[in-house]
Backbone of each chain as nested JSON, in Angstrom:
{
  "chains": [
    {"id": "A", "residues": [
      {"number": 1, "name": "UNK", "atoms": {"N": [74.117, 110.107, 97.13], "CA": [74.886, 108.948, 96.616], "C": [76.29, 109.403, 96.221]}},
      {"number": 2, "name": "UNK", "atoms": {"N": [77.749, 108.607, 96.342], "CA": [78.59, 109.092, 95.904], "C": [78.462, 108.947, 94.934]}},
      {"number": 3, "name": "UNK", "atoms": {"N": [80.299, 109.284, 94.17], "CA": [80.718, 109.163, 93.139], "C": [81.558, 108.391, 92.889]}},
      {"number": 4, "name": "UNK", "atoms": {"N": [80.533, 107.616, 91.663], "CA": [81.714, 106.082, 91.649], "C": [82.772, 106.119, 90.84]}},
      {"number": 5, "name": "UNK", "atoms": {"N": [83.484, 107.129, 89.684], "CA": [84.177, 107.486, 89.023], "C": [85.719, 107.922, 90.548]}},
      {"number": 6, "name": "UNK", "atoms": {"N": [84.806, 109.093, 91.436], "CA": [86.144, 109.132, 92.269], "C": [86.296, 108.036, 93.098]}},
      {"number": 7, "name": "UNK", "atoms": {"N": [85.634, 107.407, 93.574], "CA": [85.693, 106.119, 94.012], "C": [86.678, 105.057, 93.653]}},
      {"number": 8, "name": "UNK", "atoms": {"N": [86.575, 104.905, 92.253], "CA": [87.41, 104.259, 91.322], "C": [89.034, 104.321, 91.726]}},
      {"number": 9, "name": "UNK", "atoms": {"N": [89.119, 105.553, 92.072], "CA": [89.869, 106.583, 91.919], "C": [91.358, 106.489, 93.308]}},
      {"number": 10, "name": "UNK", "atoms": {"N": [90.338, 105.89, 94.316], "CA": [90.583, 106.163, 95.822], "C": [90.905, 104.307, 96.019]}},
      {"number": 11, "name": "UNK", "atoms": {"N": [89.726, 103.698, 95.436], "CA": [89.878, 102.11, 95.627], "C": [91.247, 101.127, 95.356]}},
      {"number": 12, "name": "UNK", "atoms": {"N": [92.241, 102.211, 94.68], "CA": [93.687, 101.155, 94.307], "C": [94.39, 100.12, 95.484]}},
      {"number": 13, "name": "UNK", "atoms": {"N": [94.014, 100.909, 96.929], "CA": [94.166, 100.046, 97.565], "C": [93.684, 98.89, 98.493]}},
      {"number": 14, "name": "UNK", "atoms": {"N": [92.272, 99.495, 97.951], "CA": [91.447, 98.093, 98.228], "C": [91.708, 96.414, 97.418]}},
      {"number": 15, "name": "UNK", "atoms": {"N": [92.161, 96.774, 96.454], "CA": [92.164, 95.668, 95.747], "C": [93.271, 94.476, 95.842]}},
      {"number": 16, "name": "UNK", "atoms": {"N": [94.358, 95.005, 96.79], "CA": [95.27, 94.003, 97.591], "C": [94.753, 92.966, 98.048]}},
      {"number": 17, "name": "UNK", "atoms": {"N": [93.389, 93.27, 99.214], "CA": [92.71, 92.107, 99.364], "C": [91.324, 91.827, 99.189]}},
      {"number": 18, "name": "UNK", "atoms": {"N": [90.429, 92.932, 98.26], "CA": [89.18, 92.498, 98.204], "C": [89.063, 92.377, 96.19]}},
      {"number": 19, "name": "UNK", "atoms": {"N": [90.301, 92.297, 95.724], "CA": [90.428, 91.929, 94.287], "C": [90.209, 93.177, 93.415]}},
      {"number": 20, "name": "UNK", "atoms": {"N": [90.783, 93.273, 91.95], "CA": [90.688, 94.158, 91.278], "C": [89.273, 94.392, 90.864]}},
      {"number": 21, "name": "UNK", "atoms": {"N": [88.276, 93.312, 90.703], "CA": [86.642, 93.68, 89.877], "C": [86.07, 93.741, 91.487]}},
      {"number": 22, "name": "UNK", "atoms": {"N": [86.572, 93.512, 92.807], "CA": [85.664, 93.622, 94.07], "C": [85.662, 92.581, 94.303]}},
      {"number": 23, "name": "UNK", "atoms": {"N": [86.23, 91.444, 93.98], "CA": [86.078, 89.495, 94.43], "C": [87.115, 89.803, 95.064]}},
      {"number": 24, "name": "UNK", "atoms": {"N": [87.403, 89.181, 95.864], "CA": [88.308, 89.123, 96.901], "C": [89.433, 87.514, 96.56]}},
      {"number": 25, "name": "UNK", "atoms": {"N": [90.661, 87.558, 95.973], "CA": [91.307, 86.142, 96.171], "C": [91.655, 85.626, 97.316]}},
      {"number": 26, "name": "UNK", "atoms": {"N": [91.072, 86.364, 98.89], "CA": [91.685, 85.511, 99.885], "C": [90.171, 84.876, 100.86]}},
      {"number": 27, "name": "UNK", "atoms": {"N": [89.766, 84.022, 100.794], "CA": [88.566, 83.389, 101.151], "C": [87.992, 83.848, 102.33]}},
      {"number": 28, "name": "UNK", "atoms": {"N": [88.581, 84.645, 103.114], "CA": [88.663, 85.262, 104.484], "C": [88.394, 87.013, 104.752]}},
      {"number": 29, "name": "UNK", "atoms": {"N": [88.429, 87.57, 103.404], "CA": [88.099, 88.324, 102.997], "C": [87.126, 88.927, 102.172]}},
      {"number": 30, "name": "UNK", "atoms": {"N": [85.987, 89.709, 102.458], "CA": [84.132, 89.373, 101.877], "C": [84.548, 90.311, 100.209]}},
      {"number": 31, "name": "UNK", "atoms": {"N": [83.57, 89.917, 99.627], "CA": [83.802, 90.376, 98.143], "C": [82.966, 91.257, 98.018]}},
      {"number": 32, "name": "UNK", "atoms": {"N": [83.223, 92.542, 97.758], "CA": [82.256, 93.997, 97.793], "C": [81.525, 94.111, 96.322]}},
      {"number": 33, "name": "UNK", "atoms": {"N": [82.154, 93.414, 95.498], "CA": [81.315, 93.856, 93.924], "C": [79.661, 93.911, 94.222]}},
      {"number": 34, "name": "UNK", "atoms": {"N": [78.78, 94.219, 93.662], "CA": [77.615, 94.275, 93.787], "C": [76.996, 94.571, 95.189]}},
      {"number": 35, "name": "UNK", "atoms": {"N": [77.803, 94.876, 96.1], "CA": [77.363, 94.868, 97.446], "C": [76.318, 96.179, 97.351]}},
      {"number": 36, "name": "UNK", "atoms": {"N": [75.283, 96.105, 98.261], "CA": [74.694, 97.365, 97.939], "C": [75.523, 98.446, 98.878]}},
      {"number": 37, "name": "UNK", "atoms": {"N": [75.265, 99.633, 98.452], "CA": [75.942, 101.181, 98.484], "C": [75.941, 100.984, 99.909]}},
      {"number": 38, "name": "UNK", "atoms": {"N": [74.218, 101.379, 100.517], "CA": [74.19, 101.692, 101.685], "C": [74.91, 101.012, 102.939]}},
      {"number": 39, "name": "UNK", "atoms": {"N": [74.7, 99.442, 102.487], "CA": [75.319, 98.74, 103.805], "C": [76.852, 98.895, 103.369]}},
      {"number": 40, "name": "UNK", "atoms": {"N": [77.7, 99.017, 102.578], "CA": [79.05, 99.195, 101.959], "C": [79.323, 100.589, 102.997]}},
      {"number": 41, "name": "UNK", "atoms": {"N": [78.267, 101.533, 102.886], "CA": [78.342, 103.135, 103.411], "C": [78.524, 102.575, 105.437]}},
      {"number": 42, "name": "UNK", "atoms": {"N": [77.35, 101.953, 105.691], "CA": [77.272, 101.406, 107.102], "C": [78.533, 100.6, 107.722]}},
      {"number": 43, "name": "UNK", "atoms": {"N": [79.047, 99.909, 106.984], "CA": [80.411, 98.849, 107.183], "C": [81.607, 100.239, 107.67]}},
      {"number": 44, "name": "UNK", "atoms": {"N": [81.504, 100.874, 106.118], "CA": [82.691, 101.105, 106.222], "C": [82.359, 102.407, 107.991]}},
      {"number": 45, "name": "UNK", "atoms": {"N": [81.707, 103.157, 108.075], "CA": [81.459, 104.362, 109.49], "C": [82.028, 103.457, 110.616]}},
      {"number": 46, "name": "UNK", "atoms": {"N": [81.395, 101.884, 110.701], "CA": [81.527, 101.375, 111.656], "C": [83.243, 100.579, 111.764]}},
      {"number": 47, "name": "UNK", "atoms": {"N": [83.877, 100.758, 110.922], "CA": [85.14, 100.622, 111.162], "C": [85.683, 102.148, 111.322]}},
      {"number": 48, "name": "UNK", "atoms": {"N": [85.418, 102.749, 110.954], "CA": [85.854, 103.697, 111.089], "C": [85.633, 104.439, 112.516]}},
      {"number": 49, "name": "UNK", "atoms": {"N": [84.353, 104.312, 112.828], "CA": [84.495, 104.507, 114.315], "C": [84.898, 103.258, 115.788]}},
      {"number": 50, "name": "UNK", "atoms": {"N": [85.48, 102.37, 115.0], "CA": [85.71, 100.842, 115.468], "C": [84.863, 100.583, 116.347]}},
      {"number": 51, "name": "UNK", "atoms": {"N": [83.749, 100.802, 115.878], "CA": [82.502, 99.845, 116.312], "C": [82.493, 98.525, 115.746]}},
      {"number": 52, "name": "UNK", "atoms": {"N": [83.507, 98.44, 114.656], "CA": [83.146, 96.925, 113.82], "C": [84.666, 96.451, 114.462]}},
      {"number": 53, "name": "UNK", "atoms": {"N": [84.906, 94.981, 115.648], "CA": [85.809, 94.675, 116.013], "C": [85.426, 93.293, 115.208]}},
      {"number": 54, "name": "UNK", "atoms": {"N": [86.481, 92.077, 115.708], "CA": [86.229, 90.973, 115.038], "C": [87.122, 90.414, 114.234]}},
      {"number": 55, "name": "UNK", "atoms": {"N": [86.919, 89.288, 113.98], "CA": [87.526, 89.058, 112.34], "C": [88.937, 89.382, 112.33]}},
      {"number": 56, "name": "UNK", "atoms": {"N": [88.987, 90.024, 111.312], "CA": [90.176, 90.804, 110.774], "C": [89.776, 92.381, 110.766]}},
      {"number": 57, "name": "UNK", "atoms": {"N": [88.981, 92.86, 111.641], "CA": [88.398, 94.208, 111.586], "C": [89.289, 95.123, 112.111]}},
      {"number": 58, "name": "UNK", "atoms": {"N": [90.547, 94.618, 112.634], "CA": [91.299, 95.831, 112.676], "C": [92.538, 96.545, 111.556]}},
      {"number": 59, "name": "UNK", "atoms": {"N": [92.202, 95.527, 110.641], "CA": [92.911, 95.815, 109.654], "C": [92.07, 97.029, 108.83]}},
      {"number": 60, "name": "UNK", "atoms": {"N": [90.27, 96.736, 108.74], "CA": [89.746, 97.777, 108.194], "C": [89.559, 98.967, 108.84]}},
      {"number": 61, "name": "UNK", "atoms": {"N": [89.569, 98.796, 110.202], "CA": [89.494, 100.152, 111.297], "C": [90.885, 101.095, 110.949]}},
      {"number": 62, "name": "UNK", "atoms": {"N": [92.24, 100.575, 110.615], "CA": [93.205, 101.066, 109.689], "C": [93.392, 101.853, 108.548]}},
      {"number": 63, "name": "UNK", "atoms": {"N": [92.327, 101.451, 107.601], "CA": [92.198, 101.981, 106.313], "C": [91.079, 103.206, 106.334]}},
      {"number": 64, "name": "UNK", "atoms": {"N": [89.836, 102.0, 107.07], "CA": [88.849, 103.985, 107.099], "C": [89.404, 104.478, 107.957]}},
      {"number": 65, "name": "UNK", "atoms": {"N": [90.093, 104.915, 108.901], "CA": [90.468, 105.993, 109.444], "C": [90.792, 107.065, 108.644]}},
      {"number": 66, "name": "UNK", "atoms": {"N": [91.518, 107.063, 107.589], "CA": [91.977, 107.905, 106.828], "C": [90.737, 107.865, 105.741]}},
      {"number": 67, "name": "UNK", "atoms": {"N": [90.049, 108.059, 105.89], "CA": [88.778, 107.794, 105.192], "C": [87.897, 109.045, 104.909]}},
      {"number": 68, "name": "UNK", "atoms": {"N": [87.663, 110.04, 104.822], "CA": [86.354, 111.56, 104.613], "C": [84.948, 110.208, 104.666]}},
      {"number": 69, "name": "UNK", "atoms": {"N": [83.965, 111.333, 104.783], "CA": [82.532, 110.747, 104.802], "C": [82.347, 110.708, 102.933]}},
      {"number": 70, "name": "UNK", "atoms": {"N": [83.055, 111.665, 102.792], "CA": [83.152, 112.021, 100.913], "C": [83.366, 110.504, 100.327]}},
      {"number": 71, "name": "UNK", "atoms": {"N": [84.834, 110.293, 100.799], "CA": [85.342, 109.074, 100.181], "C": [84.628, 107.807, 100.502]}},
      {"number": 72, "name": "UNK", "atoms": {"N": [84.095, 107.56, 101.951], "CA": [83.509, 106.228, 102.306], "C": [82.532, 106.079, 100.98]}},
      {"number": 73, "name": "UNK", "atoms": {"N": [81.484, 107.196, 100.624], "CA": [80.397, 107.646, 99.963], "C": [81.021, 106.971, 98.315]}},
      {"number": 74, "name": "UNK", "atoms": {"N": [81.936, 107.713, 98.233], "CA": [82.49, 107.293, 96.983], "C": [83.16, 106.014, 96.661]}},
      {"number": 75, "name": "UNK", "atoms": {"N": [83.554, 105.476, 97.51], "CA": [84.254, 104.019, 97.274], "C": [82.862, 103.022, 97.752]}},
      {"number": 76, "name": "UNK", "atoms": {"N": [81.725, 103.526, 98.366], "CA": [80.467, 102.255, 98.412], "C": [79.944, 102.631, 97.052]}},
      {"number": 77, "name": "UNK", "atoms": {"N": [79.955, 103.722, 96.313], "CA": [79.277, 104.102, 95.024], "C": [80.11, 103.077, 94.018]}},
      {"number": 78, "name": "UNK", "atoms": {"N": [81.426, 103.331, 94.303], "CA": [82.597, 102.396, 93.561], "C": [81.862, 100.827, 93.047]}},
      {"number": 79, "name": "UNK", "atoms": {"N": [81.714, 100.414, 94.511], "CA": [82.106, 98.553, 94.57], "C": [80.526, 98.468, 94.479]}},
      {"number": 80, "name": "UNK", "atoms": {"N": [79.529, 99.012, 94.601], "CA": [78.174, 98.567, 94.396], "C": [77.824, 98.829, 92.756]}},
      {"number": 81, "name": "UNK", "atoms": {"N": [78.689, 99.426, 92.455], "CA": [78.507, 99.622, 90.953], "C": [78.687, 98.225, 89.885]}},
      {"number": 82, "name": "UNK", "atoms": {"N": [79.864, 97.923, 90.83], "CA": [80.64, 96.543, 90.24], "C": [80.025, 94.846, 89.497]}},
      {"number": 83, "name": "UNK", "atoms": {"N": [79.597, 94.605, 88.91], "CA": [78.905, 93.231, 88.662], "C": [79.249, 92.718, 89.65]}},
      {"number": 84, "name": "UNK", "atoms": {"N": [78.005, 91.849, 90.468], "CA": [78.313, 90.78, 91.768], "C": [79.08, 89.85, 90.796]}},
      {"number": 85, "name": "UNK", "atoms": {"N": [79.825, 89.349, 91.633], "CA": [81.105, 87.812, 91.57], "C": [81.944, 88.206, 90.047]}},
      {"number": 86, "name": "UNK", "atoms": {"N": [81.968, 89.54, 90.033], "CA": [82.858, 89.792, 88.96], "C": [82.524, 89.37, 87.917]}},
      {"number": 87, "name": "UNK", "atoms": {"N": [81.967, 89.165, 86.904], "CA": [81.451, 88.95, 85.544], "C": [81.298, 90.036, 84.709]}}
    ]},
    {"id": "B", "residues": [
      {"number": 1, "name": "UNK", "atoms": {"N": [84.47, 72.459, 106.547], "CA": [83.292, 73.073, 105.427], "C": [81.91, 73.056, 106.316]}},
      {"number": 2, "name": "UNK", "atoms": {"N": [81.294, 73.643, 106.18], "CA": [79.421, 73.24, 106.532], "C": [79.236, 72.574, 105.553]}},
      {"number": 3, "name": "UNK", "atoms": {"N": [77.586, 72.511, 105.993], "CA": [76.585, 71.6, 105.368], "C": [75.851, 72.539, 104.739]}},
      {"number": 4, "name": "UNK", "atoms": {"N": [75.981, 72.672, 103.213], "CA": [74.844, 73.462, 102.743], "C": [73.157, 72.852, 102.646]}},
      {"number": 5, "name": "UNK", "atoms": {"N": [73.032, 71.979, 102.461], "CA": [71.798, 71.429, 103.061], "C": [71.424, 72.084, 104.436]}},
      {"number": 6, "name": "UNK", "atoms": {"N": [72.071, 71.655, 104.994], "CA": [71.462, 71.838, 106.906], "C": [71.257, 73.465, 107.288]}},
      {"number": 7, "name": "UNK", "atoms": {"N": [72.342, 74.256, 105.985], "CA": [72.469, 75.613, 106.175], "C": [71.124, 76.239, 105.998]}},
      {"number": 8, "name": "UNK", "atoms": {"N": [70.639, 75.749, 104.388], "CA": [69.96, 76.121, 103.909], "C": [68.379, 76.228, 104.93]}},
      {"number": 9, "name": "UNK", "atoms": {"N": [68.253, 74.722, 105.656], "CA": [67.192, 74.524, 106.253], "C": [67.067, 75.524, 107.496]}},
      {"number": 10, "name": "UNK", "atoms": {"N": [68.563, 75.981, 108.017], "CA": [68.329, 76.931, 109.334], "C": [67.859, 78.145, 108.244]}},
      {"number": 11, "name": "UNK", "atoms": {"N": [67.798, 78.375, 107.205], "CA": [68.196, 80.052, 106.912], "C": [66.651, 80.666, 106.173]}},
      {"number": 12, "name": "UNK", "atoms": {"N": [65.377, 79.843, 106.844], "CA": [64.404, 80.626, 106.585], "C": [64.162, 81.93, 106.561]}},
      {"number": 13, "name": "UNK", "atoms": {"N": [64.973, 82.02, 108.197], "CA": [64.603, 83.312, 108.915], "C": [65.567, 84.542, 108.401]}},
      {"number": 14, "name": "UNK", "atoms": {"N": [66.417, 84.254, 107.628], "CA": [67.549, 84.809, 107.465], "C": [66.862, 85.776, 106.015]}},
      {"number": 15, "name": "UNK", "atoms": {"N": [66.035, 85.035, 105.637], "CA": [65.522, 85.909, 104.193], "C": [64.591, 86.853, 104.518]}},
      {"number": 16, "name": "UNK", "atoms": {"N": [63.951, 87.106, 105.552], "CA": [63.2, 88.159, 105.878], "C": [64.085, 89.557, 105.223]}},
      {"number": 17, "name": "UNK", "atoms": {"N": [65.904, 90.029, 105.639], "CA": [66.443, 90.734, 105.214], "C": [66.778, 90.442, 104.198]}},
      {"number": 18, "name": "UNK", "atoms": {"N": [67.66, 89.271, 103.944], "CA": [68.793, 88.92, 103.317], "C": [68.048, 88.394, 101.749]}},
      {"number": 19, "name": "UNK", "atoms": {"N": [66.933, 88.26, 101.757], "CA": [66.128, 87.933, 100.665], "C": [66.777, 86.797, 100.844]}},
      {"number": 20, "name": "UNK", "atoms": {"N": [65.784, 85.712, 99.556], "CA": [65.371, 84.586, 99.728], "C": [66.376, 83.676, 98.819]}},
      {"number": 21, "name": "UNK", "atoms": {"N": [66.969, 84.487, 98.058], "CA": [67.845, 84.052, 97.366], "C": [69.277, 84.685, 97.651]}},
      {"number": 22, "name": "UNK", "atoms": {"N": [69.397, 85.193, 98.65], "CA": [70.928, 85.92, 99.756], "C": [70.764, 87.224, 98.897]}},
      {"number": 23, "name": "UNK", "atoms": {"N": [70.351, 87.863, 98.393], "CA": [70.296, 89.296, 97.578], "C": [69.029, 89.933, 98.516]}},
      {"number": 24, "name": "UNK", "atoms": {"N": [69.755, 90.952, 99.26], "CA": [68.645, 91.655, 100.328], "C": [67.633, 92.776, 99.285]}},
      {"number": 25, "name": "UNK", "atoms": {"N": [66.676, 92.494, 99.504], "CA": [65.912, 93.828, 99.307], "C": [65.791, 95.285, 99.487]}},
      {"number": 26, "name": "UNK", "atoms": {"N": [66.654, 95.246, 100.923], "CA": [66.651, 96.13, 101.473], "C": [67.864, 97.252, 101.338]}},
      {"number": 27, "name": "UNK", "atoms": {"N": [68.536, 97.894, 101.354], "CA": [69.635, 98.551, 101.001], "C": [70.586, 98.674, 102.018]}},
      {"number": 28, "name": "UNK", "atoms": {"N": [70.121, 98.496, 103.169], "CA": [70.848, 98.953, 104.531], "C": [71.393, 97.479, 104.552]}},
      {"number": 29, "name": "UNK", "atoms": {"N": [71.075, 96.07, 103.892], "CA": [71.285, 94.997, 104.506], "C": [72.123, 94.138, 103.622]}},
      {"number": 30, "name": "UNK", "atoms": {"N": [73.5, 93.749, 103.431], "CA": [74.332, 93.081, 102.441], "C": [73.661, 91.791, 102.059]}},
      {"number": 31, "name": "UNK", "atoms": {"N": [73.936, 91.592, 100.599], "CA": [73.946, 90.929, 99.974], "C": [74.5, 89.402, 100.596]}},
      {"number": 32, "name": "UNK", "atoms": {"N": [74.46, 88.107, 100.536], "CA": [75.111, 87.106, 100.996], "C": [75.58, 86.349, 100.294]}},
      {"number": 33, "name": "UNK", "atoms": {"N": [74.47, 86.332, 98.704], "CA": [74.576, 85.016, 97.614], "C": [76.012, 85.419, 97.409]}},
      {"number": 34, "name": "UNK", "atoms": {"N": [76.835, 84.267, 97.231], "CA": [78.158, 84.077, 96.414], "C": [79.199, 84.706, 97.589]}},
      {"number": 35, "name": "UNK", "atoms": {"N": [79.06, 85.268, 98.639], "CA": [80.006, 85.575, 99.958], "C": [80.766, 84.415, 99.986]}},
      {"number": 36, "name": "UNK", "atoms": {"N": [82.277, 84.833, 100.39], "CA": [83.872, 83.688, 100.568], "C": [82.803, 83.418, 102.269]}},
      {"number": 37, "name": "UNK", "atoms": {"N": [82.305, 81.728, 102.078], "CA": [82.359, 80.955, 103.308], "C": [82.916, 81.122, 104.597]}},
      {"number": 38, "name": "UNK", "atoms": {"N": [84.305, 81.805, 104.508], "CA": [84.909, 81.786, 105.651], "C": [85.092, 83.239, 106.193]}},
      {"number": 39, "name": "UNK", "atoms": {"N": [84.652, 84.389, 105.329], "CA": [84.124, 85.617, 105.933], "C": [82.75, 85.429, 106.545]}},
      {"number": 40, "name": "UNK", "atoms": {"N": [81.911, 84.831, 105.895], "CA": [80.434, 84.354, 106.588], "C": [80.919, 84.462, 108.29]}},
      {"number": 41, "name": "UNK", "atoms": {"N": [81.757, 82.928, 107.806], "CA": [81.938, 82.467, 109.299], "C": [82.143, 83.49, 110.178]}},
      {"number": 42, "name": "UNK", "atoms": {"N": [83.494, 84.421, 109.883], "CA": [84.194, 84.903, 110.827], "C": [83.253, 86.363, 110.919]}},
      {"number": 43, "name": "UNK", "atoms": {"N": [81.948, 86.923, 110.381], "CA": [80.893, 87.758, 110.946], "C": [80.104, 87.56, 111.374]}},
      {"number": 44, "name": "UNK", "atoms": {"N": [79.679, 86.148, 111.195], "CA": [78.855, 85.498, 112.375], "C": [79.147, 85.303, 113.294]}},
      {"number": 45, "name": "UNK", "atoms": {"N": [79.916, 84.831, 113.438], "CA": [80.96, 85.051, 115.021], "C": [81.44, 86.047, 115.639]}},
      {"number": 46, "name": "UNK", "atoms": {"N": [81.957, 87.228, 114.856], "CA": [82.016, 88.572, 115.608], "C": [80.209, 89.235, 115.698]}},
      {"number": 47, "name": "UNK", "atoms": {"N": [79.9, 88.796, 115.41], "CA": [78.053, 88.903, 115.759], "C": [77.786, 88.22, 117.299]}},
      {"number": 48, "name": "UNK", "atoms": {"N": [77.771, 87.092, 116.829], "CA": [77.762, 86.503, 118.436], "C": [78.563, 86.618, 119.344]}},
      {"number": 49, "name": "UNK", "atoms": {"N": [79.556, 87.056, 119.338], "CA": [80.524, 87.467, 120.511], "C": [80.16, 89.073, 120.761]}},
      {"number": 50, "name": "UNK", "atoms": {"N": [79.464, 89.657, 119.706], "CA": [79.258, 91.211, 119.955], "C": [80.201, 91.991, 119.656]}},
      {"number": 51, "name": "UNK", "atoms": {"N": [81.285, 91.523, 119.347], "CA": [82.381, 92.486, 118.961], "C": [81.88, 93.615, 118.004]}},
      {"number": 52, "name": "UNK", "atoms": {"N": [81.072, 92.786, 116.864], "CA": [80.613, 93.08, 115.765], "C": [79.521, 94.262, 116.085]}},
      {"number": 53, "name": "UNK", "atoms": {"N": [79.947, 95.452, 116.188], "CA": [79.032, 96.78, 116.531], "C": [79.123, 97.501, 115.428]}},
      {"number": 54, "name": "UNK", "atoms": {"N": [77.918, 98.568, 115.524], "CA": [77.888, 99.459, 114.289], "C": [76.712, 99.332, 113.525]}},
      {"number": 55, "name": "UNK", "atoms": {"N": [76.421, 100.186, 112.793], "CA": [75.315, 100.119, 112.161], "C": [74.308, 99.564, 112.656]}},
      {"number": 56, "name": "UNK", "atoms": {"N": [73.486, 98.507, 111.351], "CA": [72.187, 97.501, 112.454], "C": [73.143, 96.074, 112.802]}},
      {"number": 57, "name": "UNK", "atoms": {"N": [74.148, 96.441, 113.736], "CA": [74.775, 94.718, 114.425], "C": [73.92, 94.375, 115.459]}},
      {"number": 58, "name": "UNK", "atoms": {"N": [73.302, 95.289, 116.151], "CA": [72.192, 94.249, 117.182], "C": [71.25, 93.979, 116.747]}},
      {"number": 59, "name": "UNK", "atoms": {"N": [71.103, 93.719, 115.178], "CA": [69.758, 92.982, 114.949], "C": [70.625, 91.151, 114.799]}},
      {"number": 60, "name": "UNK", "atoms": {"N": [71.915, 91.841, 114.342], "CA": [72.576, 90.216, 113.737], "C": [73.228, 89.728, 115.009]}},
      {"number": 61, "name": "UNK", "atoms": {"N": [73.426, 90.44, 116.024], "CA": [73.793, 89.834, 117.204], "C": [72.82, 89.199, 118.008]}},
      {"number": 62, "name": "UNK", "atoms": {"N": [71.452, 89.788, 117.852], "CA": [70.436, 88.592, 118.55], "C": [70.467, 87.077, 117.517]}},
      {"number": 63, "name": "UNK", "atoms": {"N": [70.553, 87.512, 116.379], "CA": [70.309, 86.898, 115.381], "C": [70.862, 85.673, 115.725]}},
      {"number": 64, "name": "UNK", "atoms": {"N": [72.326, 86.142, 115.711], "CA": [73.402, 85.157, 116.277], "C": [73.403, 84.123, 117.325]}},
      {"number": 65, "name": "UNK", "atoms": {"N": [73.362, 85.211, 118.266], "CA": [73.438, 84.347, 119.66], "C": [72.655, 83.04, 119.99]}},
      {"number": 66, "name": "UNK", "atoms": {"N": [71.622, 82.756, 118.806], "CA": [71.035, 81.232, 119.167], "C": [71.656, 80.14, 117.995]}},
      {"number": 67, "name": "UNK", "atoms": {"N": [72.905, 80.726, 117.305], "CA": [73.547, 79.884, 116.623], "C": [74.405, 79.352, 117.092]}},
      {"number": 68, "name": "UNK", "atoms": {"N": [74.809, 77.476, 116.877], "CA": [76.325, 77.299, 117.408], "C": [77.213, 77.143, 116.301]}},
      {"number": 69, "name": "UNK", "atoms": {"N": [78.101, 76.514, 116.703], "CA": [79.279, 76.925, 115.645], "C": [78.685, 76.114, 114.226]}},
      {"number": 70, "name": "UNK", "atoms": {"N": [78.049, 74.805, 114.476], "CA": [77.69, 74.129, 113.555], "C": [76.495, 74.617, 112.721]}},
      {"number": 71, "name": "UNK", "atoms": {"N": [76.031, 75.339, 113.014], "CA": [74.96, 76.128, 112.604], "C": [75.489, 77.21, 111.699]}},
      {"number": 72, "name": "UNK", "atoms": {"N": [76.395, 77.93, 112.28], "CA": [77.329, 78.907, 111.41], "C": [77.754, 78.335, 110.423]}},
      {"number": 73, "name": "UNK", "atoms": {"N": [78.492, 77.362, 110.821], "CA": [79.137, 76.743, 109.473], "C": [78.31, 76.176, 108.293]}},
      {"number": 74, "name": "UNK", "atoms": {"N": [77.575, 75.633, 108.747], "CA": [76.182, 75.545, 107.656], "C": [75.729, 76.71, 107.003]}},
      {"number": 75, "name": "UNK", "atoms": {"N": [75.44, 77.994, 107.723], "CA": [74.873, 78.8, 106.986], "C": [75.692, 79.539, 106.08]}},
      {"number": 76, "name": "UNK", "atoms": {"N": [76.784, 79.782, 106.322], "CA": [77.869, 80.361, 105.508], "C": [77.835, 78.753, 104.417]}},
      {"number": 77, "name": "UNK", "atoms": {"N": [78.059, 78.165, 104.165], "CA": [78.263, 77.197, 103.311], "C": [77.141, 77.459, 102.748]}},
      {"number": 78, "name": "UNK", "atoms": {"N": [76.094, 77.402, 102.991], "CA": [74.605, 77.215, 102.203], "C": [74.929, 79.039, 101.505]}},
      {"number": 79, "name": "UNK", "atoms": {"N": [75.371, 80.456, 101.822], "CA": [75.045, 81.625, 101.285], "C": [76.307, 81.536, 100.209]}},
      {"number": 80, "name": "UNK", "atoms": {"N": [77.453, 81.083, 100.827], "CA": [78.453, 80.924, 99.667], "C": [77.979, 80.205, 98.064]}},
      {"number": 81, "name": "UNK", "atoms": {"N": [76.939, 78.834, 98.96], "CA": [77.16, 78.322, 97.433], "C": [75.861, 78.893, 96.637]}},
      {"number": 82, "name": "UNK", "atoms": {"N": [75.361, 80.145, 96.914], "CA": [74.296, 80.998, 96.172], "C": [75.06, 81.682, 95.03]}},
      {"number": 83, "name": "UNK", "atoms": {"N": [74.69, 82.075, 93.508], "CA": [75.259, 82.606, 92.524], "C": [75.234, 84.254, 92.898]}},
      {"number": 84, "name": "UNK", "atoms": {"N": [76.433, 84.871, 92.957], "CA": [76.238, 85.985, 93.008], "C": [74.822, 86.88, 92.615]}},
      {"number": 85, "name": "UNK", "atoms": {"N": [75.033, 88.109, 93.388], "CA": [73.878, 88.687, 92.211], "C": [72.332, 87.519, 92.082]}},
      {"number": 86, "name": "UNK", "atoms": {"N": [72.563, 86.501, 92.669], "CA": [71.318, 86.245, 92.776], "C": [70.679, 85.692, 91.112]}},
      {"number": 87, "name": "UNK", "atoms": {"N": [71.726, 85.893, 90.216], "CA": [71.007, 85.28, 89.2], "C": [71.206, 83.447, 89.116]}}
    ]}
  ]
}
């Protein structure tokens, strides 16, 4: 399991569009708080190896690229930590 | 918008993973209750077009492919209006 402290750590720029508590303010964009770890861990490999097209998926195939297996680990430890819908 | 009614009625099958109240059981499988409607949409649709690869996407791409758009839109409406977290 990562570490959700470095996670914390790494996530500053997630929160442009998936919100500061993990809610996302743009409706088009999925809200990670409470998401569980593992599929958070699965999402993010598959942008990263842009297996995940679609959507707006090339915006995330962008971000994990620069991504370690360390950090994916640590930023799904991050946002699954998070109260679902921010509370 | 969908029909959360009509959503709800397609999305028996959908709780096998996704649990019964959009909070999966399973760890490998995201959460849905309280998901932004219009991310629903737009992964159900990169599901059914297949774009959507990676991880387990060919379980949600069969999944898909017998949905039409009106069906999508229902089901994303019916997981959105679930309370986060499932409480």
């Amino acid at each position: 399991a990562g570490d959700a402290a470095a996670g914390k750590a790494k996530a500053a720029v997630c929160a442009a569009c998936h919100g500061q508590n993990g809610v996302a303010m743009i409706p088009t964009y999925p809200n990670l708080a409470g998401q569980h770890e593992l599929y958070l861990v699965s999402a993010l490999k598959a942008y990263k190896s842009k297996q995940r097209n679609g959507g707006q998926a090339v915006i995330m195939q962008g971000q994990a690229a620069a991504l370690s297996d360390a950090d994916i680990a640590n930023l799904a430890a991050y946002f699954s930590s998070l109260p679902a819908g921010g509370k």
